[in-house]
C-alpha angles and dihedrals in degrees: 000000000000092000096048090056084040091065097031087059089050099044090045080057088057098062095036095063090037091057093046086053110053100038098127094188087042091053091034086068096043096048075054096057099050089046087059102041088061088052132087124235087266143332142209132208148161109249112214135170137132085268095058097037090051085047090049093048091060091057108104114243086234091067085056116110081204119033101195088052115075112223115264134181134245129199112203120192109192114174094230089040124039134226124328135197122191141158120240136215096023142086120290095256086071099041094091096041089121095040096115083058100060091092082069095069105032095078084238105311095322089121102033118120086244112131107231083247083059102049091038079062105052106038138045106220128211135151110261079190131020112186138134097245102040133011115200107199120206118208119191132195112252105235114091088230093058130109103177129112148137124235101215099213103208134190091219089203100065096012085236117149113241106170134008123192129201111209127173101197114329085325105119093218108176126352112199114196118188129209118198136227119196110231116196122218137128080331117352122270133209119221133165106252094170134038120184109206126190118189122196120203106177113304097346130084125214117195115207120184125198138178147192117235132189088006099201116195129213110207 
């Protein structure tokens, strides 16, 4: 009798542990939080990159507040509000002109200003990929019709996001990868300064490269 609890306790561990361990909603909001715990309250920083300077060039000088400073982004990250992208120095017609770019800065939707209730709402989560090394999440949209969905690509060490991929269907549609830099400040933060985007648009690939400059923190 001893023996066979004995092996029912163990084998109750087992599950226990294997469940822990494969709870992809459950992971998805710890990888969050140590996203956020390496983040300052917020940040600032000029967002810069061949995409948004061809785009720039194209704003009338007419649409300009001052008209001897040239328009510049900034990407703003605040804790209760997300990631935010504007144009500066122009009208207010021109100062969302960036605004369909903003999913590629938020690690899919780790830094977005969505409660967990929220996003429990709107995805199912899974692992695409359970390993030791590296975990992939997958987080699909809710209603049975939808294809799309994000592939959360994690360093499982240090629970930091590498790579996120957009897909509708099988279609790859977009694949982010980000790159870190360390601010000091009253402890050192971690915060995404470049994201490597690919789009692919049938057969053909677009490469767009963005990056975070002058990051300023808020402690």
């Amino acid at each position: 009798m001893p023996r066979k609890i004995l092996l029912l306790s163990a084998l109750i561990g087992l599950f226990v542990i294997a469940y822990a361990q494969t709870n992809p909603a459950q992971y998805f909001f710890e990888v969050r939080k140590a996203v956020y715990d390496k983040l300052p309250v917020s940040f600032s920083a000029k967002l810069t990159g061949k995409p948004i300077e061809k785009e720039l060039d194209k704003i009338p000088k007419t649409a300009l507040l001052d008209g001897k400073k040239k328009p510049w982004v900034e990407l703003v990250f605040k804790r209760d509000a997300g990631v935010s992208v504007k144009v500066k120095n122009v009208d207010e017609f021109y100062e969302d002109l960036f605004g369909d770019y903003v999913s590629f800065f938020t690690l899919g939707n780790i830094l977005s200003n969505q409660s967990e209730q929220s996003l429990l709402n709107k995805y199912d989560f899974s692992f695409f990929l359970d390993s030791p090394g590296t975990k992939v999440l997958t987080l699909k949209l809710k209603p049975a019709n939808a294809e799309n969905k994000l592939n959360i690509y994690v360093e499982n060490s240090s629970k930091k996001i590498v790579r996120v991929d957009y897909l509708l269907g099988k279609d790859l549609i977009t694949t982010t990868s980000v790159i870190y830099v360390v601010k000091k400040g009253k402890k050192e933060y971690l915060i995404p300064q470049k994201f490597l985007v690919k789009v692919f648009e049938g057969v053909q690939e677009k490469v767009l490269i963005f990056d975070l400059d002058d990051i300023a923190v808020q402690e």
